[in-house]
FIVO-488127 format. One line per 5 residues: number of its first residue (from 1); their letters; for each residue z, x, y of N, C-alpha, C. Coordinates in Angstrom, 1 decimal. Atoms other than C-alpha are relative to their C-alpha. Layout:
N
NUM	a	Z:X:Y:Z:X:Y:Z:X:Y | ...
This chain:
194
1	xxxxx	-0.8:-0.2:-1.2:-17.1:-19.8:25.0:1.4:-0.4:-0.3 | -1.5:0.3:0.5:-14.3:-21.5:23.5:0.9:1.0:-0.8 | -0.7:-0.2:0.5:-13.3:-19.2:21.1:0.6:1.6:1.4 | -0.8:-0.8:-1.0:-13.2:-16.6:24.0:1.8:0.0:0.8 | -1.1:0.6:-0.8:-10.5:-18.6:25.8:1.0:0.3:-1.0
6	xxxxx	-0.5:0.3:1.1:-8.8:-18.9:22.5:0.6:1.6:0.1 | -0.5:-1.5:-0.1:-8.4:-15.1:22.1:0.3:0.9:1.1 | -0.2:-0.2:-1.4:-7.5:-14.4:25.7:1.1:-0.6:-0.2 | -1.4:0.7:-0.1:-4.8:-16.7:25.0:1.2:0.6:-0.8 | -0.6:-0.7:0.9:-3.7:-15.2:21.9:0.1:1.7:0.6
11	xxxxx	-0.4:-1.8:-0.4:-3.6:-11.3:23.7:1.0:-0.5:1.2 | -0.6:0.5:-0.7:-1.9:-13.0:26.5:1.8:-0.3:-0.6 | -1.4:-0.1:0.5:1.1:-14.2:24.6:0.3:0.6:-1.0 | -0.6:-1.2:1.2:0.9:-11.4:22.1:1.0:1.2:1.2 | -0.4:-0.6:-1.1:1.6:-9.4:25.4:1.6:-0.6:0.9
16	xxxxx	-1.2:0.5:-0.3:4.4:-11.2:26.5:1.3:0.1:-0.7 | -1.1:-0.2:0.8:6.2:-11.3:23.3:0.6:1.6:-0.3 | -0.1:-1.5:-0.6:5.7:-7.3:23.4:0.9:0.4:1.2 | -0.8:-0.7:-1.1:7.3:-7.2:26.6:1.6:-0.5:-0.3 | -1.2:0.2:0.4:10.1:-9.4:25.4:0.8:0.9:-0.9
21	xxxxx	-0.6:-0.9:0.9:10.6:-7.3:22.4:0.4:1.1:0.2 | -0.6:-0.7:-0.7:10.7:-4.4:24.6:1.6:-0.3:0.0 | -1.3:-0.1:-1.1:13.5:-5.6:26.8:0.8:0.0:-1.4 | -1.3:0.0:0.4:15.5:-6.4:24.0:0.4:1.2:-1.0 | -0.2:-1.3:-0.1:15.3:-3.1:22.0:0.2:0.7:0.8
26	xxxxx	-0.1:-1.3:-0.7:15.3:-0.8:24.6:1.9:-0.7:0.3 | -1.2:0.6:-0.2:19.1:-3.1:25.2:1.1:0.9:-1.2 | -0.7:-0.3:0.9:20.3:-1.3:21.7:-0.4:1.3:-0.3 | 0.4:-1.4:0.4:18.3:2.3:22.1:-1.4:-0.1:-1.0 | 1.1:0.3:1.1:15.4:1.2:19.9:-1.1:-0.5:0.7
31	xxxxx	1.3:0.2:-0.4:11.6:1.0:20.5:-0.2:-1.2:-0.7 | 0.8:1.5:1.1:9.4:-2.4:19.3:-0.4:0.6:-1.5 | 0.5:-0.5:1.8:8.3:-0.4:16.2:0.7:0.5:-0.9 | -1.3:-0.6:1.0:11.7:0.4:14.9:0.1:-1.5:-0.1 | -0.4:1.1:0.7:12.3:-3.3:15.0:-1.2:-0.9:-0.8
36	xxxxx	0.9:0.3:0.9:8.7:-4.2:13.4:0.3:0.3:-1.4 | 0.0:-0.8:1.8:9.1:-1.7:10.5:1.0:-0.7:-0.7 | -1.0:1.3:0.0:12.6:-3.7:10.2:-0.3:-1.3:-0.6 | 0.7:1.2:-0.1:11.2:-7.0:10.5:-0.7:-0.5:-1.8 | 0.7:-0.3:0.9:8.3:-5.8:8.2:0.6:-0.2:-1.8
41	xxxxx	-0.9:-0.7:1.4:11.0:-4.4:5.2:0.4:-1.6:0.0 | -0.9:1.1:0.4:12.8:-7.8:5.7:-0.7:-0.9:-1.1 | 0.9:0.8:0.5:10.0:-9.9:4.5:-1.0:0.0:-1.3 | 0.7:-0.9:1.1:8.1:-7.4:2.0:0.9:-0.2:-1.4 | -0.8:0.1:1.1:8.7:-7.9:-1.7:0.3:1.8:-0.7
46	xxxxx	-0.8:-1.1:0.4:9.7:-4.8:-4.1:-1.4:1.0:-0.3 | 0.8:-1.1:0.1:5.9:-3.4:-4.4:-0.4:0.1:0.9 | 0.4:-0.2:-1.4:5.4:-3.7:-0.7:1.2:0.8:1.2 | -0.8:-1.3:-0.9:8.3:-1.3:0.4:0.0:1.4:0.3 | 0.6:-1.2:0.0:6.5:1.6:0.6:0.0:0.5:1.9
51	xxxxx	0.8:-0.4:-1.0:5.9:3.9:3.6:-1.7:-0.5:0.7 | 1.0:0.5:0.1:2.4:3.6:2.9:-0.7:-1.4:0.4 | 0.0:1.2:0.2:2.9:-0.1:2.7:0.3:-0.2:1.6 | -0.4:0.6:-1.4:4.7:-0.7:6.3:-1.5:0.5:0.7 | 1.4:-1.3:-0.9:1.5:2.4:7.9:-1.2:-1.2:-0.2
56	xxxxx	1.0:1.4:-0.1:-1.0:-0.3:6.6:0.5:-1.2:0.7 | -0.5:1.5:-0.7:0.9:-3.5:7.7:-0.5:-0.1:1.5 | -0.4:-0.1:-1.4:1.4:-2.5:11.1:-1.5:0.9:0.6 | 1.2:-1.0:-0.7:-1.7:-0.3:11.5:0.2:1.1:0.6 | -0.6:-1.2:-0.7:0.2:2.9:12.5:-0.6:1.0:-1.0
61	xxxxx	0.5:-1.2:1.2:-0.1:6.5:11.2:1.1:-0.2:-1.1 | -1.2:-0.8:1.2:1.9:8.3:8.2:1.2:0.1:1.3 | -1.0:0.1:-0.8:3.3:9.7:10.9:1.2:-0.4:0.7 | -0.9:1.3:-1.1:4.4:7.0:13.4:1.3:-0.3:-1.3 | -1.0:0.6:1.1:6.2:5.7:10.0:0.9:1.2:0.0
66	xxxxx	-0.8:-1.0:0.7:7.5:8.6:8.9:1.1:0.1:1.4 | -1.3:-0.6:-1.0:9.7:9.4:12.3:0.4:-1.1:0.4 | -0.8:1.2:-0.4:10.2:6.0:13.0:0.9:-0.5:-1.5 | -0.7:0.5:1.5:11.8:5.6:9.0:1.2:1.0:0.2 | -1.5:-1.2:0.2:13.7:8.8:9.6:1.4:-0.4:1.1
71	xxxxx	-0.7:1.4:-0.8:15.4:6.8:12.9:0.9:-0.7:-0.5 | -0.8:1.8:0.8:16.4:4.0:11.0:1.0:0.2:-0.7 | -1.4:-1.2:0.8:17.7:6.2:8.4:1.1:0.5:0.6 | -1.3:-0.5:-0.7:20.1:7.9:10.8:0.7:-0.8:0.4 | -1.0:0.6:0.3:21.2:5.2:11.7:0.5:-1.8:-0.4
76	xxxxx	-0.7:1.4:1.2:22.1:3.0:9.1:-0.9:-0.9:0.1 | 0.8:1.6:0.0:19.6:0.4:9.3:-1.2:-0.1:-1.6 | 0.2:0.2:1.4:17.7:1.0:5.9:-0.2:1.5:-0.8 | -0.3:-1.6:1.1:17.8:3.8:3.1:-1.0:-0.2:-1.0 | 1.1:-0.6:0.7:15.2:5.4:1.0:0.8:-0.3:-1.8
81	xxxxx	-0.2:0.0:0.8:15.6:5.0:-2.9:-1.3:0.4:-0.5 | 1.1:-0.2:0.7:13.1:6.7:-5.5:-0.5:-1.1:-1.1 | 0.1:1.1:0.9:11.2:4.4:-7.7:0.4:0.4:-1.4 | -0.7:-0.6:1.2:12.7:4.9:-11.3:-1.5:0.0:-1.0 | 1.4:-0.1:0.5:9.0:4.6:-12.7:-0.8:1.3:0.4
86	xxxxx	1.5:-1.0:-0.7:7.1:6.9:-10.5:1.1:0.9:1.0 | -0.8:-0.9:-1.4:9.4:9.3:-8.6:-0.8:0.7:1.3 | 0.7:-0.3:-1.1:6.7:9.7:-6.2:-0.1:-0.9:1.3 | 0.0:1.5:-0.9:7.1:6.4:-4.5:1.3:0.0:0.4 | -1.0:0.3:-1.2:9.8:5.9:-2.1:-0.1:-1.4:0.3
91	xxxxx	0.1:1.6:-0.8:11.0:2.5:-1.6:1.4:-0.2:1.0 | -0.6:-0.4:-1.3:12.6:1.8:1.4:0.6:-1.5:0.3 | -0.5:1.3:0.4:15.2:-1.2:1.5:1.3:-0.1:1.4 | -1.3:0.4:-1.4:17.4:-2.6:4.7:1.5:0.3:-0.7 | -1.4:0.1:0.3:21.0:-1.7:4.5:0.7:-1.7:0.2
96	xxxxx	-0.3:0.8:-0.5:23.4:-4.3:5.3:0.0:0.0:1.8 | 0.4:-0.4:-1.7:23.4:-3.0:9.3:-1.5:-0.8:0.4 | 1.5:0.8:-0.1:19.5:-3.7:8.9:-0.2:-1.0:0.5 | 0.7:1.5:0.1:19.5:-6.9:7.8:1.1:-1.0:1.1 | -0.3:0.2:-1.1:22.0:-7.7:10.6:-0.8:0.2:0.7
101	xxxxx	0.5:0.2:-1.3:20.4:-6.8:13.4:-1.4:-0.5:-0.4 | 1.5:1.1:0.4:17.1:-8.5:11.6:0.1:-1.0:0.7 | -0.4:0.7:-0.3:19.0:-11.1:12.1:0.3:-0.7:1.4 | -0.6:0.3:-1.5:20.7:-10.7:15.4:-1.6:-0.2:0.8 | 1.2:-0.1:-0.8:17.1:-9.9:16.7:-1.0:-0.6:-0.2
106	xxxxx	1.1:1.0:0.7:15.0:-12.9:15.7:-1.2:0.2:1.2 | 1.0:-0.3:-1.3:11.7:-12.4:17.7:0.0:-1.1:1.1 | 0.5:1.4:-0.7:11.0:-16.2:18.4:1.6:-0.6:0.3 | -1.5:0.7:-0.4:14.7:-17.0:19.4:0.1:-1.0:1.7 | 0.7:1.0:-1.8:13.0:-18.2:23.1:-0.4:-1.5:-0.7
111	xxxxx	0.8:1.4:0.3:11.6:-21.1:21.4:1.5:-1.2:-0.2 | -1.4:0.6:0.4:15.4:-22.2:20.3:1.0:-0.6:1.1 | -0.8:1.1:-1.7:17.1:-23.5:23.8:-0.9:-1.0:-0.1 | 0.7:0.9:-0.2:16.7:-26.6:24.3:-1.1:-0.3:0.9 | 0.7:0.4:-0.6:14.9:-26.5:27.4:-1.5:0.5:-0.1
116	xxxxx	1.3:-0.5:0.6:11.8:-24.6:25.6:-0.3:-0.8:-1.3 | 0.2:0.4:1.4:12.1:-26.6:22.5:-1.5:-0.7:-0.4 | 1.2:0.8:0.5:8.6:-27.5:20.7:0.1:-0.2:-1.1 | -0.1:1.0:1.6:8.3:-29.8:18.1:-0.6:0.5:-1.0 | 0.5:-0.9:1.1:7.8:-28.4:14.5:-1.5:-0.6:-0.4
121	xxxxx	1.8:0.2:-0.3:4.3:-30.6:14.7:-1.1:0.7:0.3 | 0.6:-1.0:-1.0:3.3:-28.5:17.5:-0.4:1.2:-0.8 | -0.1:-1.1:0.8:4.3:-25.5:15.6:-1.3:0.4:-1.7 | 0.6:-0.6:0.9:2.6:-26.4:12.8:-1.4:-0.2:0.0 | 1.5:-0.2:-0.7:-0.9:-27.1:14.1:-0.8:1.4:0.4
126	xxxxx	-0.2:-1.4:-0.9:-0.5:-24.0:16.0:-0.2:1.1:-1.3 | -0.1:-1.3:1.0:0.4:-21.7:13.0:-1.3:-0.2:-0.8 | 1.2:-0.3:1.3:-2.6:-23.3:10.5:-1.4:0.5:0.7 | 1.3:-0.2:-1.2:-5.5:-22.6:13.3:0.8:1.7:-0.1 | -0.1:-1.6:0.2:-3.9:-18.7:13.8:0.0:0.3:-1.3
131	xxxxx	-0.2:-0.6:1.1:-3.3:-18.3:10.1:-1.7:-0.5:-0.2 | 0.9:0.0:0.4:-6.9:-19.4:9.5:-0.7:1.3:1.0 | 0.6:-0.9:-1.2:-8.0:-16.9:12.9:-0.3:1.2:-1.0 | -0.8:-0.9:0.6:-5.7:-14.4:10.7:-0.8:0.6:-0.7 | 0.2:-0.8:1.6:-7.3:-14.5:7.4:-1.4:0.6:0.5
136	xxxxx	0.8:-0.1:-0.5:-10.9:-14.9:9.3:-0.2:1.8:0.2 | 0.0:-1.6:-0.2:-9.9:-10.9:11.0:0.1:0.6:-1.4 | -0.3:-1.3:1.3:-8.7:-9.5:7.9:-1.3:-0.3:-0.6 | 1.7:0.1:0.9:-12.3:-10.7:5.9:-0.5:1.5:0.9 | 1.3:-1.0:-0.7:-14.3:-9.0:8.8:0.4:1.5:-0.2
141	xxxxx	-0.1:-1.4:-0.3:-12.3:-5.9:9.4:0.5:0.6:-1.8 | -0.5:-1.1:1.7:-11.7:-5.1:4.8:1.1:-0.1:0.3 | -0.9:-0.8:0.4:-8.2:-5.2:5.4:0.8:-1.3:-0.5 | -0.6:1.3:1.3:-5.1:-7.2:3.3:0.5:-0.7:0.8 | -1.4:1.0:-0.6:-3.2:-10.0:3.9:1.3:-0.2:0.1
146	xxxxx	-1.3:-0.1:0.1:-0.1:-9.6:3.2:0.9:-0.7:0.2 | -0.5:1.2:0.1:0.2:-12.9:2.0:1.4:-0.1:-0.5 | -0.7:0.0:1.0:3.2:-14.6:0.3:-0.3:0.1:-1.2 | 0.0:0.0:1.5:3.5:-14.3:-3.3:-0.5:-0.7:-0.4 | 0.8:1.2:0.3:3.1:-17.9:-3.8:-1.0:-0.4:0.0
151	xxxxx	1.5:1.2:-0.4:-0.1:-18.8:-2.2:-0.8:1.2:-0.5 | 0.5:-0.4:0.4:-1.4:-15.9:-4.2:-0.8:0.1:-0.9 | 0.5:0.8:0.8:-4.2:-16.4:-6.5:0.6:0.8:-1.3 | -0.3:-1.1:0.8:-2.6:-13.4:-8.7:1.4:-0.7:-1.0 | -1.1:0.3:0.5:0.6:-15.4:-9.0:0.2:-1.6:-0.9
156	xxxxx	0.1:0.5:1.0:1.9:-17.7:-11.7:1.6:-1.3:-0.5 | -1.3:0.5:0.8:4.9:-20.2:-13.2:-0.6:-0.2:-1.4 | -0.2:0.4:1.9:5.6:-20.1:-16.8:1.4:-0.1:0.0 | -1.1:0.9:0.6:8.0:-21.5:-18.9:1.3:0.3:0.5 | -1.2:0.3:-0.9:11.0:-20.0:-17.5:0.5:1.3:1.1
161	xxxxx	-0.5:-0.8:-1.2:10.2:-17.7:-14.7:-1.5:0.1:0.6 | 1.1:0.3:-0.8:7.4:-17.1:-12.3:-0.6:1.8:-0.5 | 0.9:-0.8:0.3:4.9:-14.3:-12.9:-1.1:0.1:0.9 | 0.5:-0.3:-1.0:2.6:-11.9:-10.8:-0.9:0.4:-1.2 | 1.5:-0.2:0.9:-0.8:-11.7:-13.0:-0.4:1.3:0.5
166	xxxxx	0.4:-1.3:-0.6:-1.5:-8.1:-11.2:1.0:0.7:-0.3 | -0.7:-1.4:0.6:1.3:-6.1:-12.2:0.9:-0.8:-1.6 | 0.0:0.6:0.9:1.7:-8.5:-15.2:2.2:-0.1:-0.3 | -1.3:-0.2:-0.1:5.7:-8.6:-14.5:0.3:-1.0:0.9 | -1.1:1.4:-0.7:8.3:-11.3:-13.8:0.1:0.1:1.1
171	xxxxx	-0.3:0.1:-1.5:9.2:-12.3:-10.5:1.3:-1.0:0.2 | -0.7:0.2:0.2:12.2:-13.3:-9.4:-0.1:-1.3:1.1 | 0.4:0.8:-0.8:12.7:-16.7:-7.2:0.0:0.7:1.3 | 0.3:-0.4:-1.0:13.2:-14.7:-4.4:-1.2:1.2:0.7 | 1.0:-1.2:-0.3:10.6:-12.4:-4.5:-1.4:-0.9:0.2
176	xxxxx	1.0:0.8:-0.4:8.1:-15.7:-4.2:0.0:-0.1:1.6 | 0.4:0.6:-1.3:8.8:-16.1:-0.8:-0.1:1.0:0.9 | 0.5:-0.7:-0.6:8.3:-12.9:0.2:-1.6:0.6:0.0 | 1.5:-0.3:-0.2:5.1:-11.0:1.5:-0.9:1.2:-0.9 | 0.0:-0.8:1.2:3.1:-8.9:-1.0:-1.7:1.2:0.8
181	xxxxx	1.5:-1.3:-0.6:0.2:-5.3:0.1:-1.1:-0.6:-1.2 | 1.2:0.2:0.7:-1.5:-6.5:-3.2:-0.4:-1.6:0.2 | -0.1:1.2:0.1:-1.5:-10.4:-2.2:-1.9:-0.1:0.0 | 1.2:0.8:0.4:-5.2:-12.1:-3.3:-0.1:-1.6:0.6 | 0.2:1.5:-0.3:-5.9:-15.0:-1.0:-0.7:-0.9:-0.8
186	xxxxx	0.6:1.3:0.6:-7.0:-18.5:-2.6:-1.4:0.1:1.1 | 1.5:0.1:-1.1:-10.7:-19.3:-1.2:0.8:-0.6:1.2 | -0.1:0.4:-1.6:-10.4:-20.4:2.8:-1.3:-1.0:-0.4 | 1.2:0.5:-0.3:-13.2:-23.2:3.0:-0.6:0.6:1.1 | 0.7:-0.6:-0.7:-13.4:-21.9:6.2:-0.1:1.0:0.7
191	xxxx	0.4:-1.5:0.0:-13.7:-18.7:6.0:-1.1:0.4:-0.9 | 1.3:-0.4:1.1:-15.7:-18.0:2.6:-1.1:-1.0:-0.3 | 1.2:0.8:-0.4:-18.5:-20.5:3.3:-0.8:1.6:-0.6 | 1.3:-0.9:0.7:-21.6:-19.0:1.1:-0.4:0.1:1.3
């Protein structure tokens, strides 16, 4: 019974922040899923900027991506580049406009007045209980995580640079703290329970 309440709560204020993200897109001409895919690109490292890669993330079609990438493209918010390896792959990288209005349009920026302020305690209670919910869904439903780099079991430090054991290639410091389509979670105790 509990966990019902629990996920009633979580659609509840998934729904809210939806309506927020509305209002504040529709304020600059842009739907919630022009500033997801956005969002999305900000956070994604260099083999997770794919079409492909956002269409999984977000659970949308080809489609949805594709006319919502073409959008963005027009105007100015991120540009298409071919991969120099595979000219079939399209990687898809925030301009500078982009990563402004990334910026300007932080989702959780409500939580930032003082008179909502909750304590990073709160926060982080909160986050390890949904990030375990998180991984919990992705097991049942097969799909990825689209963890960080770091807490990947794929990934690595050597002697004078960090290393992704799955595409067997360096990584740069900043590419650890971003989110990866191939990420390999570490066991969950409480999740992968034999």
């Amino acid at each position: 019974m509990h966990e019902i309440e629990t996920f009633k709560l979580i659609e509840r204020i998934s729904a809210l922040l939806r309506s927020e993200e509305r209002r504040k897109y529709a304020t600059i001409g842009l739907q919630p899923v022009h500033g997801q895919v956005l969002e999305y690109l900000s956070r994604c490292n260099k083999y997770s900027n794919t079409h492909a890669s956002v269409a999984e993330y977000l659970g949308l079609t080809k489609g949805t991506v594709s006319q919502t990438i073409q959008v963005l493209e027009r105007k100015d918010y991120l540009q298409k580049t071919t991969d120099t390896e595979d000219a079939r792959v399209v990687h898809l990288t925030l301009t500078e406009n982009g990563k402004q209005l990334v910026n300007d349009l932080k989702p959780l920026d409500i939580f930032q007045h003082a008179e909502h302020r909750v304590s990073e305690a709160e926060f982080a209670s909160i986050g390890q209980a949904l990030e375990t919910t998180l991984g919990l869904l992705q097991k049942v439903n097969q799909s990825k995580s689209f963890g960080k780099c770091d807490s990947c079991r794929h990934f690595s430090v050597e002697t004078n640079h960090y290393q992704c054991g799955l595409t067997e290639q360096p990584l740069d410091r900043e590419d650890t703290d971003k989110i990866c389509r191939d990420h390999t979670p570490p066991p969950n105790p409480f999740i992968d329970k034999e």
